[in-house]
TORPA-4810 file (N, C-alpha, C, O; in nm, 3 decimals):
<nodes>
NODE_1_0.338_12.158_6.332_0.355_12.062_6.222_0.274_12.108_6.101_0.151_12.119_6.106_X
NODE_2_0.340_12.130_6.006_0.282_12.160_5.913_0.203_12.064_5.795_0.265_12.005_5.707_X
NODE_3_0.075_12.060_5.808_-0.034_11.970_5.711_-0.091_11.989_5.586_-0.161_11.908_5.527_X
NODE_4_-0.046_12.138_5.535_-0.114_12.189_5.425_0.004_12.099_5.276_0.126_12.101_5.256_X
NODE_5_-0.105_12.034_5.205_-0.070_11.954_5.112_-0.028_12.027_5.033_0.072_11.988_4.973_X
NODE_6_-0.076_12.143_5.002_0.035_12.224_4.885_0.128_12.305_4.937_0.190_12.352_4.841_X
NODE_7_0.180_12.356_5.059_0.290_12.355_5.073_0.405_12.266_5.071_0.515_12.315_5.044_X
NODE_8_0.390_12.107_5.104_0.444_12.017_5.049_0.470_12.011_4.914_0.589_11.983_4.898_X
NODE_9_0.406_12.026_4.796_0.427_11.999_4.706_0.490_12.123_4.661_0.570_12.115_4.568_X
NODE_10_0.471_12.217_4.704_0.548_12.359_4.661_0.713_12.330_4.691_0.807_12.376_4.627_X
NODE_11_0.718_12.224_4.828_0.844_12.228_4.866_0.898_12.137_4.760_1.007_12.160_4.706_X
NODE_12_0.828_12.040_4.731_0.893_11.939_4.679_0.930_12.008_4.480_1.016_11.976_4.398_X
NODE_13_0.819_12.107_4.475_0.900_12.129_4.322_1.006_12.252_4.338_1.049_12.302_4.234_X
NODE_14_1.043_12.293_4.440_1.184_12.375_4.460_1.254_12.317_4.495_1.364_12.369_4.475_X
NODE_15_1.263_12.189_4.563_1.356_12.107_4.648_1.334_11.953_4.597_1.315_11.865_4.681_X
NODE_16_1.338_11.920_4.443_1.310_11.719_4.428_1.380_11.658_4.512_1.480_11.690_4.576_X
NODE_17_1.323_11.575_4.508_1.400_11.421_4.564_1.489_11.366_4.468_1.432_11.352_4.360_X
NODE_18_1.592_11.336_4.468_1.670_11.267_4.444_1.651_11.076_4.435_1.670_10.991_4.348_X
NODE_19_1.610_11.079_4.563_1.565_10.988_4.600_1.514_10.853_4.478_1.588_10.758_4.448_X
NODE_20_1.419_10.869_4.439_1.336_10.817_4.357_1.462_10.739_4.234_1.484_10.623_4.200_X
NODE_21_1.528_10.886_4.193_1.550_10.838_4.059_1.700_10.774_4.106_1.753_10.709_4.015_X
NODE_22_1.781_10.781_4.244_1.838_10.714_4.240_1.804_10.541_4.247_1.859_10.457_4.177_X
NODE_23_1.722_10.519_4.328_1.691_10.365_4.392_1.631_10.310_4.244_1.649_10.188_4.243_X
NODE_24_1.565_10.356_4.114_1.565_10.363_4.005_1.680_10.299_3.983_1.686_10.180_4.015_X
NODE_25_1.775_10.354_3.932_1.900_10.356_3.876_2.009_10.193_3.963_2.086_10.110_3.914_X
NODE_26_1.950_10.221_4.124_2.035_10.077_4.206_1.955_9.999_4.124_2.003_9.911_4.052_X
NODE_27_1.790_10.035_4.133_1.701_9.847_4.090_1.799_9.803_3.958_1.848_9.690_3.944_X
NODE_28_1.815_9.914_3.869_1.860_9.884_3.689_2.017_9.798_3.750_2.050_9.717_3.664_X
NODE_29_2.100_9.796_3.851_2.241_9.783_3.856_2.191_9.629_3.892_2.219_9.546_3.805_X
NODE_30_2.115_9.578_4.018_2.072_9.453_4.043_2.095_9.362_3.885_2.175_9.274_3.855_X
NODE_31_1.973_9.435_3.797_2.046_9.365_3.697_2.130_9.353_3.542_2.102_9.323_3.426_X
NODE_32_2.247_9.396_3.618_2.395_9.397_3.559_2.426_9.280_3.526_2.360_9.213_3.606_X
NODE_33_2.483_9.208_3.461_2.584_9.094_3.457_2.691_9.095_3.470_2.738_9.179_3.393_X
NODE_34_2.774_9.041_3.532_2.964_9.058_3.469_2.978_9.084_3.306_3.052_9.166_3.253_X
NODE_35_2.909_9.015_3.255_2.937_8.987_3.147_2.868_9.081_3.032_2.862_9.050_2.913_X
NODE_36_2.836_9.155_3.067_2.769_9.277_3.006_2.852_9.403_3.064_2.792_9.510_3.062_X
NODE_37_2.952_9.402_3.102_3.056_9.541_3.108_3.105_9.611_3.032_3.128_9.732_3.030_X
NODE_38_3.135_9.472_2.920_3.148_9.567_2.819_3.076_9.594_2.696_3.107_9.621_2.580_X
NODE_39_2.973_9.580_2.760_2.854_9.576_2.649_2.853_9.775_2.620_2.869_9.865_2.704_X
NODE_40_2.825_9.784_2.460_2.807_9.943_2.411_2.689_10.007_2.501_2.600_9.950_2.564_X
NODE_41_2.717_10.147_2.485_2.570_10.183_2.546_2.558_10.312_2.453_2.653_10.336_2.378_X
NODE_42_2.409_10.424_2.451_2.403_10.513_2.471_2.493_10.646_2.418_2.455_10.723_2.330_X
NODE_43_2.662_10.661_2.513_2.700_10.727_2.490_2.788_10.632_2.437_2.823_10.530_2.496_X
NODE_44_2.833_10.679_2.294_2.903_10.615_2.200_3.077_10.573_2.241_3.129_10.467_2.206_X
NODE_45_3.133_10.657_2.304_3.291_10.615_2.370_3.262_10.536_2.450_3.365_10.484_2.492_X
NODE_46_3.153_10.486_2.509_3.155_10.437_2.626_3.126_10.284_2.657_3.037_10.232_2.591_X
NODE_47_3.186_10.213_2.744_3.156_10.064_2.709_3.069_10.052_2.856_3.124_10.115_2.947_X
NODE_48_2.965_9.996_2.888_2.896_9.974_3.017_2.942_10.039_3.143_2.901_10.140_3.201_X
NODE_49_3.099_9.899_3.188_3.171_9.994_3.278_3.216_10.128_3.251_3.163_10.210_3.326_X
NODE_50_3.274_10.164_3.191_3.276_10.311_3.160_3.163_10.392_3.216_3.153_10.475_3.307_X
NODE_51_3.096_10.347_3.145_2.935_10.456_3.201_2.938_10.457_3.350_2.940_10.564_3.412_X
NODE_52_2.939_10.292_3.432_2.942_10.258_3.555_3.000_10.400_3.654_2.945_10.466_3.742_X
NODE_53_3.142_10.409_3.589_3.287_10.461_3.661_3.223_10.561_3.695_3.194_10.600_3.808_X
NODE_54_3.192_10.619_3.559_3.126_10.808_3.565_3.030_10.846_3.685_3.039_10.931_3.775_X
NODE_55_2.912_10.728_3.646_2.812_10.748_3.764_2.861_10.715_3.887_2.807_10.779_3.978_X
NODE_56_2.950_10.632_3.922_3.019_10.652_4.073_3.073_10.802_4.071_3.043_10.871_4.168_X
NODE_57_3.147_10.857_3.970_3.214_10.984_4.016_3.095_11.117_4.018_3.117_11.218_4.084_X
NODE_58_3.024_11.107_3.973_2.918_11.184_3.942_2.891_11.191_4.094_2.910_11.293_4.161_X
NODE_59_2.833_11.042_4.156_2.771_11.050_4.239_2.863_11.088_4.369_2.802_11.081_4.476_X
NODE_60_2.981_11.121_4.376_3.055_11.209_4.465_3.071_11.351_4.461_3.065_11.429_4.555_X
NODE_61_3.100_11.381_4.308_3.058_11.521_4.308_2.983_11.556_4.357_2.999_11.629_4.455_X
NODE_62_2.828_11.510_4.296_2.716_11.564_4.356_2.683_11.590_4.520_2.627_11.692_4.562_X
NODE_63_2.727_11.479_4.600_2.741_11.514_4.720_2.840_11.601_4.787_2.826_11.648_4.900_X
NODE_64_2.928_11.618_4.720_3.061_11.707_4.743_2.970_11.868_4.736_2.955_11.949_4.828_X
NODE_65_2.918_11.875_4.591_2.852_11.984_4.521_2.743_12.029_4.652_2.751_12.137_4.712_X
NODE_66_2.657_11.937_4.677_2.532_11.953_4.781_2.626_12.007_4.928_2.543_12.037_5.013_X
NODE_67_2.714_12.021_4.961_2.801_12.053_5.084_2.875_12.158_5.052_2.939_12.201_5.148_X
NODE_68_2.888_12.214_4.957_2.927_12.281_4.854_3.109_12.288_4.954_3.146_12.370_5.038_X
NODE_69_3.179_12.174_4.900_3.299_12.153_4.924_3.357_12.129_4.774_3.313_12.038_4.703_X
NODE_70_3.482_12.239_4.724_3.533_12.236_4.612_3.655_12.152_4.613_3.724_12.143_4.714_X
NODE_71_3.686_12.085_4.490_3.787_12.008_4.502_3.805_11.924_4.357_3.737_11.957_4.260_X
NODE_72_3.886_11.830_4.351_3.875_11.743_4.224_3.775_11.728_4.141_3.765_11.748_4.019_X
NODE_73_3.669_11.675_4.254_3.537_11.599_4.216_3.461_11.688_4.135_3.411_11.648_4.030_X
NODE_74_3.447_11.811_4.176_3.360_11.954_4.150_3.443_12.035_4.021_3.383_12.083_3.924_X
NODE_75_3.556_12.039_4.036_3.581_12.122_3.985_3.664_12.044_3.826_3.675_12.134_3.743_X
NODE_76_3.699_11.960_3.791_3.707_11.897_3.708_3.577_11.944_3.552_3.456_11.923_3.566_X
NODE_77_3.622_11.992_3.450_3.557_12.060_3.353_3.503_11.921_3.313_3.550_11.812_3.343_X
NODE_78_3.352_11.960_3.210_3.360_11.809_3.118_3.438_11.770_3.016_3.487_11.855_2.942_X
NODE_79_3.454_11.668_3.001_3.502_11.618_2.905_3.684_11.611_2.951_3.754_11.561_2.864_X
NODE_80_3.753_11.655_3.071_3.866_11.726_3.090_3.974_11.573_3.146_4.097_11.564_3.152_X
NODE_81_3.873_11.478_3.176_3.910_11.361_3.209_3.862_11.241_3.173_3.741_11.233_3.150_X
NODE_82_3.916_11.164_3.166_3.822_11.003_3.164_3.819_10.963_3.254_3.921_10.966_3.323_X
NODE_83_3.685_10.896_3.305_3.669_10.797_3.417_3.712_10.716_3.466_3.689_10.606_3.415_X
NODE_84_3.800_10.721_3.592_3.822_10.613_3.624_3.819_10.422_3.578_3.737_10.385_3.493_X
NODE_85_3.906_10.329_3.638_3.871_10.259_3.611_3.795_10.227_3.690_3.825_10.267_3.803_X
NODE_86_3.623_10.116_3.676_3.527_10.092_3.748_3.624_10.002_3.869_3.720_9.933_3.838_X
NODE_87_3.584_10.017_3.979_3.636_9.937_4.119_3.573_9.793_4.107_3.474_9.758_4.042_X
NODE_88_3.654_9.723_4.184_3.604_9.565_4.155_3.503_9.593_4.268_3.418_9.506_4.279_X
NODE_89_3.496_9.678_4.337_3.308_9.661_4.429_3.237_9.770_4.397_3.187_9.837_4.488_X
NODE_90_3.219_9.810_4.249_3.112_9.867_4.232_2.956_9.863_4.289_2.878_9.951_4.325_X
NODE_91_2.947_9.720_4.279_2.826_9.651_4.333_2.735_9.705_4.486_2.618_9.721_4.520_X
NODE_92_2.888_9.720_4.551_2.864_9.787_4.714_2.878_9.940_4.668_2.772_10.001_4.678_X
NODE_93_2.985_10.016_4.621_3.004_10.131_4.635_2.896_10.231_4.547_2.861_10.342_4.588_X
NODE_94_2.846_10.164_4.405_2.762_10.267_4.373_2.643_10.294_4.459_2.627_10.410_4.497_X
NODE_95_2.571_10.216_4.490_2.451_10.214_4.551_2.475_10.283_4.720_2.413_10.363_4.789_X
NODE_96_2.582_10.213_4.735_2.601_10.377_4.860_2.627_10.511_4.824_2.607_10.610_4.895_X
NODE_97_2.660_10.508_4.741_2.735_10.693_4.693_2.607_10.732_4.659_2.555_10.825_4.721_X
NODE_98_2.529_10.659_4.541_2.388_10.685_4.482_2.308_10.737_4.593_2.263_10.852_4.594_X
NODE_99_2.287_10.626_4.715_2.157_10.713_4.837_2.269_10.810_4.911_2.199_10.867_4.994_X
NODE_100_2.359_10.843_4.923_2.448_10.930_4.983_2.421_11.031_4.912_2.397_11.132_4.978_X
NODE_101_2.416_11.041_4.802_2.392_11.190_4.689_2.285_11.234_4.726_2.270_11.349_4.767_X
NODE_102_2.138_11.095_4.713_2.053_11.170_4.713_2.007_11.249_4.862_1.931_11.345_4.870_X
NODE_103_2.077_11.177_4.978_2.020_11.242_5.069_2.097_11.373_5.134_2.082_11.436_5.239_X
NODE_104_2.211_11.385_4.992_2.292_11.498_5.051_2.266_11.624_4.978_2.339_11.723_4.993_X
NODE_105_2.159_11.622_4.897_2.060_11.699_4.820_1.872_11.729_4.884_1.790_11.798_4.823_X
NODE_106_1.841_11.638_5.047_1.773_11.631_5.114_1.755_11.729_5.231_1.665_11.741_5.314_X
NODE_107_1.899_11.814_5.207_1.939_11.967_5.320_1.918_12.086_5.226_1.990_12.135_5.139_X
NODE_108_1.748_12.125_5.291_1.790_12.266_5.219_1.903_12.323_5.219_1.919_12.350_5.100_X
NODE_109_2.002_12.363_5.279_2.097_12.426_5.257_2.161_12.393_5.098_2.229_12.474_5.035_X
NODE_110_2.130_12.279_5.059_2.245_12.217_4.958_2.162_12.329_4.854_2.248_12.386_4.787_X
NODE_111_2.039_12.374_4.823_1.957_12.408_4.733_1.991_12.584_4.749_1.913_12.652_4.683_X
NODE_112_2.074_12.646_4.811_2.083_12.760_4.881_2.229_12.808_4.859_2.331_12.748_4.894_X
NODE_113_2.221_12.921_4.797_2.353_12.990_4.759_2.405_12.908_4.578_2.332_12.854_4.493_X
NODE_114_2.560_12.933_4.578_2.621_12.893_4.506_2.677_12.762_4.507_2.604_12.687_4.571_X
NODE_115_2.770_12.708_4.465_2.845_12.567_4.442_2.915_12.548_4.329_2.923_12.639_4.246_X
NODE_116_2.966_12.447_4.312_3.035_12.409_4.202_3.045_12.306_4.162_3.104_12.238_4.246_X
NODE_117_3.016_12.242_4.065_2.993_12.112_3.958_3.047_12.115_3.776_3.007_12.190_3.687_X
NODE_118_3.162_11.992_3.765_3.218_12.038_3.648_3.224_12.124_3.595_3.155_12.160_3.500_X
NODE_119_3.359_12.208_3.679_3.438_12.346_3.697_3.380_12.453_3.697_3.446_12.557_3.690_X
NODE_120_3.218_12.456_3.707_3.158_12.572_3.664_3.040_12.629_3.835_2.967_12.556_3.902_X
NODE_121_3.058_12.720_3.847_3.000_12.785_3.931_2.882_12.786_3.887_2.854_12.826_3.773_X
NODE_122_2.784_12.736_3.987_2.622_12.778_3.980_2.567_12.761_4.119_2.617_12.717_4.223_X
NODE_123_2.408_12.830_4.077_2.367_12.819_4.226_2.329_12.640_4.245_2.336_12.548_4.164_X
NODE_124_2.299_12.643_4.349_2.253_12.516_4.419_2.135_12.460_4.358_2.109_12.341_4.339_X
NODE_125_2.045_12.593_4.321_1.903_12.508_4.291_1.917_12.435_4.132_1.857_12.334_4.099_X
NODE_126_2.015_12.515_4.042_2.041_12.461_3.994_2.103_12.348_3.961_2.061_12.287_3.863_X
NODE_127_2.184_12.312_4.014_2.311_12.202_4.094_2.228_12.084_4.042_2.224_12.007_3.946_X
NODE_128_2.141_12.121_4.194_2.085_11.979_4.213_1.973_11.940_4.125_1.924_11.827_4.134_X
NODE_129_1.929_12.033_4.037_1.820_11.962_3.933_1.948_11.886_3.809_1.931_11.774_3.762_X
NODE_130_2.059_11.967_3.776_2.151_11.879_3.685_2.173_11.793_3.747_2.209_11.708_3.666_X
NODE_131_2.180_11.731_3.887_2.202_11.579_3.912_2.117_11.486_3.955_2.135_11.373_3.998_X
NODE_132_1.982_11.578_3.928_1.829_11.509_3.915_1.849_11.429_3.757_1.833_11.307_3.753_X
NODE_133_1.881_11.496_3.643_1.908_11.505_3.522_1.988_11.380_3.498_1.956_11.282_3.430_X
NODE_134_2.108_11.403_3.574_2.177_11.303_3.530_2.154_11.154_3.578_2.195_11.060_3.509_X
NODE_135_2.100_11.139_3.673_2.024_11.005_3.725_1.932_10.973_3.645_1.923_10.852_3.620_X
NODE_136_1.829_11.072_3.574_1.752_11.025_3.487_1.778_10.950_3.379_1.717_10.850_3.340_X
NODE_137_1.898_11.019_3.320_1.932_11.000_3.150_1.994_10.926_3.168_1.981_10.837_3.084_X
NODE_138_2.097_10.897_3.270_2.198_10.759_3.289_2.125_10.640_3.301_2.137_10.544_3.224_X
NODE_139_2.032_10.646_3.420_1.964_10.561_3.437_1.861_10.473_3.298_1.804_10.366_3.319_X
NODE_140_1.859_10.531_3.191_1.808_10.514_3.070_1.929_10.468_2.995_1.917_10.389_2.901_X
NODE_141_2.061_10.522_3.039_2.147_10.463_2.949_2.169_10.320_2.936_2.191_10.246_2.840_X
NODE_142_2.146_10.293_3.136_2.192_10.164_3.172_2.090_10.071_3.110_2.124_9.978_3.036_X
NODE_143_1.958_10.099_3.144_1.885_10.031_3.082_1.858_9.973_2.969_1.813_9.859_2.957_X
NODE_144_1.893_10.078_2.846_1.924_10.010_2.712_2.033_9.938_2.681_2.039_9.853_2.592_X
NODE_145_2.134_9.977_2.766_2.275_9.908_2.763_2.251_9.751_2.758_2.274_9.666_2.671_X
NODE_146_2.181_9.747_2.920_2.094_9.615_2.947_1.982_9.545_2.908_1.942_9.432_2.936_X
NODE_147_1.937_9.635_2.836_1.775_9.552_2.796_1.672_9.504_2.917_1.591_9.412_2.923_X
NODE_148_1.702_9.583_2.988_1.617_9.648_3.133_1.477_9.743_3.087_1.483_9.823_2.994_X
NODE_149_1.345_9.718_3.173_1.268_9.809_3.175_1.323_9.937_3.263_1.411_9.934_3.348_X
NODE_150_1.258_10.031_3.225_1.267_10.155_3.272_1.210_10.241_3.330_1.171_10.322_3.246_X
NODE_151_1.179_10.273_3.439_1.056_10.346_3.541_1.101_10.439_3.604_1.089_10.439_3.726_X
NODE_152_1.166_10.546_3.535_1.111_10.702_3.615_0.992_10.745_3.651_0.879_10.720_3.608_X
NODE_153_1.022_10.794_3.712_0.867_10.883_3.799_0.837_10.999_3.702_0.939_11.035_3.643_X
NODE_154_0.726_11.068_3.667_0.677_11.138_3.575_0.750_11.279_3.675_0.699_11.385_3.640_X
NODE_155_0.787_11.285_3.715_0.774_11.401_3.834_0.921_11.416_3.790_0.953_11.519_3.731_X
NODE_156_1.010_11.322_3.814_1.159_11.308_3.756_1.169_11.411_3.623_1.213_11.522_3.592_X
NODE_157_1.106_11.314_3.575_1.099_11.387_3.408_1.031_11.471_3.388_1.039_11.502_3.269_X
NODE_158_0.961_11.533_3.442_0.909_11.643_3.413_1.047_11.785_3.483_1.080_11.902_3.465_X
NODE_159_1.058_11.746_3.509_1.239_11.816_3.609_1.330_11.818_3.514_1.402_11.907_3.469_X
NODE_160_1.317_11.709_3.491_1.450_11.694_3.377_1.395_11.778_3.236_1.458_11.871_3.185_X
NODE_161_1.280_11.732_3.193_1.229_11.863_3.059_1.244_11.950_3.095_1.323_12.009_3.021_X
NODE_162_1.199_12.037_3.215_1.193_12.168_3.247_1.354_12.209_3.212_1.388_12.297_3.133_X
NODE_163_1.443_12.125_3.288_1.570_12.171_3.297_1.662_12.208_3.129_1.735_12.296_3.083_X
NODE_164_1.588_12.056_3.076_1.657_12.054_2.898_1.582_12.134_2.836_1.657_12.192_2.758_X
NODE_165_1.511_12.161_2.828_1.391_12.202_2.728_1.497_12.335_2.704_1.564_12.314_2.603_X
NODE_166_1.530_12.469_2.769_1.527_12.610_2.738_1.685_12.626_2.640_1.718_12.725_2.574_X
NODE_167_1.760_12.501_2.655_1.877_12.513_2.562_1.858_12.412_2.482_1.932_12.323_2.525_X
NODE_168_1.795_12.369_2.378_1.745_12.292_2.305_1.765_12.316_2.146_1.775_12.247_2.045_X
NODE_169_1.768_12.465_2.186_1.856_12.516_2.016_1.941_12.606_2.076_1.934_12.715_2.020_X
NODE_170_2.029_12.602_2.180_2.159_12.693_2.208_2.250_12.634_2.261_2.273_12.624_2.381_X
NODE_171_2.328_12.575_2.138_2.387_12.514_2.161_2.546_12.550_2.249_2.623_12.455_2.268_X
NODE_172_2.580_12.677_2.293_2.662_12.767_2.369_2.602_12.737_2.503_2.677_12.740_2.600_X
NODE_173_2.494_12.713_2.516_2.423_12.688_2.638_2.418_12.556_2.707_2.423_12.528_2.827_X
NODE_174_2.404_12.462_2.572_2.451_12.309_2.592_2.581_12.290_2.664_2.574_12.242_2.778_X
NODE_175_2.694_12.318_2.616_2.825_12.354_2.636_2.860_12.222_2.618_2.798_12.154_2.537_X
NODE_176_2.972_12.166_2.696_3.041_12.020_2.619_2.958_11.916_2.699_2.985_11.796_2.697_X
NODE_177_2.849_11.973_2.775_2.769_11.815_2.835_2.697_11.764_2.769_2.707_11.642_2.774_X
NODE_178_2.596_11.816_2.681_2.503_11.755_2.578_2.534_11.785_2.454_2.589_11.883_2.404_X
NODE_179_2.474_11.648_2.394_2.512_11.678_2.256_2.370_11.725_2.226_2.265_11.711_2.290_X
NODE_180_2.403_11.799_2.076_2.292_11.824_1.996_2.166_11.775_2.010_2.150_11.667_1.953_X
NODE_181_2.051_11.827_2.081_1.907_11.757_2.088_1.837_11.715_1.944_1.816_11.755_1.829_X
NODE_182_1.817_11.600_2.037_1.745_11.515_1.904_1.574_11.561_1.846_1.496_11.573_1.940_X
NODE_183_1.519_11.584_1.721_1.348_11.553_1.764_1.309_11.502_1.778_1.348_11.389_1.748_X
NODE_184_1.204_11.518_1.830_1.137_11.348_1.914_0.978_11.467_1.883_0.964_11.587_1.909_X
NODE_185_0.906_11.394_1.836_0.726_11.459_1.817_0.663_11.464_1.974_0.676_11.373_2.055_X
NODE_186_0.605_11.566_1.993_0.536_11.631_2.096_0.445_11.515_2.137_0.441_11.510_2.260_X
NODE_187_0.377_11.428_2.086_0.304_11.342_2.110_0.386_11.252_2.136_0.325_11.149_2.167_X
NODE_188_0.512_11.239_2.138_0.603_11.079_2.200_0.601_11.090_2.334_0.616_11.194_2.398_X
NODE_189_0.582_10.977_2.378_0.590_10.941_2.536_0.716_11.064_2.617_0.823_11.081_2.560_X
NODE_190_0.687_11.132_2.737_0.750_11.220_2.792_0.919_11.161_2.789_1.017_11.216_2.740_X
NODE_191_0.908_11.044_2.853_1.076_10.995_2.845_1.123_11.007_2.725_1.223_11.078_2.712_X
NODE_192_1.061_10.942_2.606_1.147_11.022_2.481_1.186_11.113_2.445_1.288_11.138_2.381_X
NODE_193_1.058_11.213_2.508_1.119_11.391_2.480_1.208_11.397_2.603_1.218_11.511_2.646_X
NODE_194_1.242_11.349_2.638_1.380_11.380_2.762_1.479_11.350_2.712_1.582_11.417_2.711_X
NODE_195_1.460_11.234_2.659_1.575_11.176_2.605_1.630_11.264_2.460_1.742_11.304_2.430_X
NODE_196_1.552_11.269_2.419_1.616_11.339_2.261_1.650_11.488_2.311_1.750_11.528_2.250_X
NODE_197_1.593_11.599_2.416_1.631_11.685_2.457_1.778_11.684_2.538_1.856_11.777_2.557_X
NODE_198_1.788_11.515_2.585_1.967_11.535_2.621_2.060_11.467_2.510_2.158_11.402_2.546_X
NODE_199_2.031_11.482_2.379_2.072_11.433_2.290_2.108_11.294_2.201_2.190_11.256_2.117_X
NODE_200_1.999_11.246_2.272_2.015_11.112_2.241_1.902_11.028_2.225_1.802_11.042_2.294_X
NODE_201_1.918_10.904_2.098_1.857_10.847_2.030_1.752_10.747_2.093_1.766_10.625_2.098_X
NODE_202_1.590_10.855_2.164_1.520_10.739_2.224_1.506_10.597_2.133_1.432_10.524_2.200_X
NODE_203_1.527_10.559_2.067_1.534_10.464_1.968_1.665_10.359_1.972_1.640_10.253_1.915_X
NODE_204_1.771_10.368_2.016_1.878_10.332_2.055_1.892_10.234_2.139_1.866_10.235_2.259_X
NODE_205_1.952_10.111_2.049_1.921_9.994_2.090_2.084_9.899_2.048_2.181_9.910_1.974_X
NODE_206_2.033_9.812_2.147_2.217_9.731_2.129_2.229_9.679_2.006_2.340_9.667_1.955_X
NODE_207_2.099_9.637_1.931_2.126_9.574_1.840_2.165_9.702_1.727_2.280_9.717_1.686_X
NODE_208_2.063_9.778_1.690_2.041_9.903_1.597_2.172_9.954_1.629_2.246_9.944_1.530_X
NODE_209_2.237_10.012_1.744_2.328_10.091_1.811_2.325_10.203_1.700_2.416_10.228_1.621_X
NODE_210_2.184_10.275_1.712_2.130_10.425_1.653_2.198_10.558_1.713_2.260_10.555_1.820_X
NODE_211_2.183_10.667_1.643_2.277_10.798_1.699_2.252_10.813_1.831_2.227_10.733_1.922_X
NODE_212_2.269_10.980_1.824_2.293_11.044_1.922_2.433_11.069_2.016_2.518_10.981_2.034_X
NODE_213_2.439_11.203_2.069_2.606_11.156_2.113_2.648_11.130_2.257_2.760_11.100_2.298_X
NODE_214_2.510_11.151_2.338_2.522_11.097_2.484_2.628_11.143_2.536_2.708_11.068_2.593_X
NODE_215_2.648_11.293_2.524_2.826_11.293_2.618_2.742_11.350_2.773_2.625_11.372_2.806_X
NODE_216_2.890_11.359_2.845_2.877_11.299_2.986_2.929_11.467_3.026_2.989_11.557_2.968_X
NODE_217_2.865_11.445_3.158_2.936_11.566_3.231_2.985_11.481_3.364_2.940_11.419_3.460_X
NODE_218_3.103_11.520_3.305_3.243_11.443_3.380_3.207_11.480_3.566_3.170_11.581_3.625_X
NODE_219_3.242_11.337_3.609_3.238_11.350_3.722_3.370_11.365_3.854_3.427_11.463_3.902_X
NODE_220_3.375_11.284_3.867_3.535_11.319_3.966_3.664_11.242_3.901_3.669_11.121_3.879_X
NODE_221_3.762_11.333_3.875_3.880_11.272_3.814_3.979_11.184_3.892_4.094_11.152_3.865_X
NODE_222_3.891_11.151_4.007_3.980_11.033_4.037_3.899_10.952_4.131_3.805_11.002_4.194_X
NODE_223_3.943_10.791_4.145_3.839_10.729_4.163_3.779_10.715_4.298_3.859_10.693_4.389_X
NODE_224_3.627_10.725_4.334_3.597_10.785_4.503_3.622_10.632_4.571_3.645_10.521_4.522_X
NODE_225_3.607_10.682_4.706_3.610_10.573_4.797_3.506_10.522_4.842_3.513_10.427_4.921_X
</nodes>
């Protein structure tokens, strides 16, 4: 049995948890309203449910991606579809797909070799930090959507900077998932520099409904079970 505390933590910054930033993202859904579905959010095309749909399909890819099984879900480009319509049991189905992702990103194997996620071939280790990423920034979407507090783990976001930070002025590198990074001053709270590094307006509020273009990296083009 292995006890040495920094091999743990060695494992854990080649291999995140998922974990965290999904059950994050369920607490923010608890509080949803009906009546806030179609409330604006974030990414500007998008009305609440909308956002909802994506992150259900997201969250099949990603487990599809972590098994590295190609198909609709995976291979679907961004932007190449619109989301589904949200299911009348979102309520039950995201929050299972959500801990299903994350614990299907919990097998080294998933972190090992190649895969595929919106149509594009990459390795695994990469994979799964873009759907570290996208739990983060969504999970921020929902929240402003809602007027929800917001509690990522510094560890999250520090994953997610690492990941945004190196295409931040390449925009060929961005490709059609992020829009244009925003500035945000070195001294703003870390979640802001996350946020403006995935292009969007830490400032962005239902009332203000401030820039940024929040686009999505499309998840499965048709709706999971």
């Amino acid at each position: 049995m292995n006890t040495d505390p920094s091999t743990d933590a060695d494992a854990r910054r080649a291999h995140p948890d998922l974990g965290p930033a999904a059950a994050e993202l369920v607490r923010l859904l608890d509080g949803v309203g009906d009546d806030q579905l179609s409330a604006p959010t974030p990414c500007p095309e998008y009305a609440l449910r909308d956002l909802l749909a994506h992150v259900l399909g997201l969250s099949v890819a990603f487990q599809d991606a972590a098994r590295k099984v190609r198909g609709p879900s995976t291979g679907t480009a961004p932007s190449a579809a619109a989301p589904p319509a949200l299911p009348d049991d979102w309520r039950a189905a995201l929050p299972r797909h959500l801990a299903a992702m994350a614990e299907a990103w919990r097998d080294p194997a998933a972190w090992e070799g190649d895969t595929q996620i919106g149509g594009l071939d990459l390795p695994g280790a990469v994979t799964g930090r873009v759907g570290l990423d996208e739990l983060v920034v969504h999970g921020w979407d929902v929240a402003r959507a809602t007027g929800q507090d917001y509690r990522p783990s510094t560890a999250d976001l520090e994953v997610s900077r690492a990941f945004l930070a190196p295409s931040k002025d390449d925009p060929a590198a961005r490709g059609g998932a992020f829009g244009p990074a925003i500035d945000v001053p070195d001294s703003a709270p870390l979640l802001d520099r996350v946020i403006g590094l995935s292009g969007r307006d830490p400032g962005w509020s239902r009332k203000g409904l401030s820039g940024g273009s929040g686009r999505l990296l499309r998840g499965s083009a048709s709706p999971p079970r």
